[in-house]
C-alpha positions in Angstrom: 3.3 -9.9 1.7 0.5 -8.6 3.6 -1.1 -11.2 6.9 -4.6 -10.0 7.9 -5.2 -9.5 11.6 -8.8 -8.6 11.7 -11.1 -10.3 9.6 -13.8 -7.9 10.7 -12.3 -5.0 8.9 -10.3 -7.0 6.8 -7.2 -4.8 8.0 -3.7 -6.6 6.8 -0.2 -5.6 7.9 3.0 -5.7 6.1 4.9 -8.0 8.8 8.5 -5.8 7.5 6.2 -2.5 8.9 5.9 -4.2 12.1 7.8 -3.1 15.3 6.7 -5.2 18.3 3.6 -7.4 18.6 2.6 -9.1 22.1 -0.1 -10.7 23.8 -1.7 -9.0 27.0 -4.7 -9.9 29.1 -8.0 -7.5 29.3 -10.7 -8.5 32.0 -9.3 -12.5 31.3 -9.6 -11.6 27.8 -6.2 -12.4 25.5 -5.5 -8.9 23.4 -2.7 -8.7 20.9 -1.2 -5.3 20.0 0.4 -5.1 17.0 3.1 -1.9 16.9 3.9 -0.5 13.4 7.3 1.1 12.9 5.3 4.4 12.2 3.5 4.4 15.3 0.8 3.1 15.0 -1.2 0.3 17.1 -3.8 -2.0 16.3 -5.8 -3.9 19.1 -7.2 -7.6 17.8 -9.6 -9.4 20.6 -9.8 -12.6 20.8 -12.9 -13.8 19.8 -12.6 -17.3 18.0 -16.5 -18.2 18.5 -17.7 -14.9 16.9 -18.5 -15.6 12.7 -15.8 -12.7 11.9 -14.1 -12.9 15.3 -10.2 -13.4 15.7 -7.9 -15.7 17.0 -5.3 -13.5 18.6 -2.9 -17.2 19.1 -3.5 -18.0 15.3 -2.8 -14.0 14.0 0.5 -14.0 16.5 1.9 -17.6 15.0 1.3 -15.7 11.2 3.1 -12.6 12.0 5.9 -14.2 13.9 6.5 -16.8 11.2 6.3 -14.5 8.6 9.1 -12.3 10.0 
């Protein structure tokens, strides 16, 4: 099963590829990171209000429920 995390690109991770995911802060701006088992990082901003923007809360519930 693959769970998108940027709608922008369309990028989607397998969660079973996943190695750590967490939420940091950026200038008061949430970040996640997603960490893939090869090495690998993927930054998502949160940008909810944007027409292709992402919400990093929303991707972070997906991927931990799915694992």
């Amino acid at each position: 099963m693959l769970i998108q995390i940027l709608k922008r690109t369309q990028l989607a991770v397998n969660p079973a590829d996943i190695s750590a995911i967490f939420i940091y802060t950026v200038n008061h701006d949430p970040v996640l990171e997603v960490q893939m088992r090869t090495g690998e990082k993927f930054h998502v901003h949160h940008e909810p209000h944007c027409p292709n923007g992402d919400d990093v809360y929303q991707v972070h519930k997906q991927l931990m429920e799915a694992v």
